[in-house]
N, C-alpha and C positions, 0 to 999 in steps of 0.2 A: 195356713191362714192364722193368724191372730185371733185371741180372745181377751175379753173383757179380764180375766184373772192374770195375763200377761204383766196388767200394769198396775202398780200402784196410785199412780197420779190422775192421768186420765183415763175418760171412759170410752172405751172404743165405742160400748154401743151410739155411744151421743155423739162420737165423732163422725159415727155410720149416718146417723140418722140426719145428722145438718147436711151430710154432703150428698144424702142420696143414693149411696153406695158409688158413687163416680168418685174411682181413684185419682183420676186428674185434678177433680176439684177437691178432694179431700189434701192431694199433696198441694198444692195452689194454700191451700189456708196452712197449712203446716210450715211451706216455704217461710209466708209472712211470719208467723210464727217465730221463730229461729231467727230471725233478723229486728223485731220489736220486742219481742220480749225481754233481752236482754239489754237493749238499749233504756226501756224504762225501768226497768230495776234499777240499774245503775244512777238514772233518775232520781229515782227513789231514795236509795242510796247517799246520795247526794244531797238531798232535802234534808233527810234524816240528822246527816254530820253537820249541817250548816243551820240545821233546827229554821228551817223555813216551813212554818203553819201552811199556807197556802200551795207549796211546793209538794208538801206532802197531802195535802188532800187531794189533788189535781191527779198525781202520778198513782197513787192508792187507788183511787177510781177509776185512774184509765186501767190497770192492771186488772182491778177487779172485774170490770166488764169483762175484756178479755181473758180472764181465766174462767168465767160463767162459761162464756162462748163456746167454751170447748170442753167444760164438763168438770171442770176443776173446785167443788166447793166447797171442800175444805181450806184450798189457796185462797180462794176468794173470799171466806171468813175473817183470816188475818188482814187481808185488808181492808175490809167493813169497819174494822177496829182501827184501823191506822187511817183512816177517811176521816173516821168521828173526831179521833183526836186531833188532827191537824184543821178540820173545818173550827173547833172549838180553840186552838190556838194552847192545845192544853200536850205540855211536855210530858208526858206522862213516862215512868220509867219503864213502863213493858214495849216501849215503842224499839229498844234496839232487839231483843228478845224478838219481837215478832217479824223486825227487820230481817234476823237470823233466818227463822222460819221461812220465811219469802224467798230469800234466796236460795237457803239449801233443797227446798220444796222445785222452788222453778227451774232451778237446773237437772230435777229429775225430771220436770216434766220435756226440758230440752232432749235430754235424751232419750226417753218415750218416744217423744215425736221424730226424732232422728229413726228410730230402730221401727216406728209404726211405716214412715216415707221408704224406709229401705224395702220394706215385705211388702210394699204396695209396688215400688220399681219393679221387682221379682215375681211379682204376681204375671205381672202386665204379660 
């Protein structure tokens, strides 16, 4: 079994705790997971290189919920910061910097969540 000090990114205990200890539901939100996270990044991503204000506040805050959700608050910092600037319409230069962060951040938490879903199949 898994512990909290396994992961850098996420918190197992907070992943424990929204699902209940029920692996089925715990791998259910991990699935979605692995399939939207990476879709709004790229989002993100996207606003970012095309400097769309609006784009970037939109996909910054959906991120950010969903990195709360699952215990992520450090992720979810950088993008409180990429919210403000894009709702303010203000290009700010630490915006590709944080972009960096976001991504290389997210993709560890992809794989956390890959290697958390696996030890939870094998548990079963």
């Amino acid at each position: 079994m898994s512990n909290d000090s396994d992961y850098k990114y996420i918190s197992l205990e907070y992943l424990e705790d929204i699902s209940s200890g029920e692996s089925d539901f715990l791998i259910e939100i991990i699935d979605i997971y692995l399939v939207s996270i990476p879709e709004s990044v790229a989002k993100l991503k996207e606003a970012v290189e095309t400097k769309s204000a609006p784009e970037l506040a939109y996909y910054a805050h959906k991120l950010k919920g969903s990195f709360n959700f699952i215990g992520c608050t450090q992720l979810a910092h950088f993008l409180t910061e990429m919210e403000a600037y894009g709702e303010a319409g203000d290009e700010n230069a630490t915006i590709p910097g944080l972009l960096e962060q976001v991504i290389t951040q997210s993709l560890g938490v992809a794989e956390e969540l890959r290697h958390l879903r696996e030890a939870r199949l094998t548990d079963r």
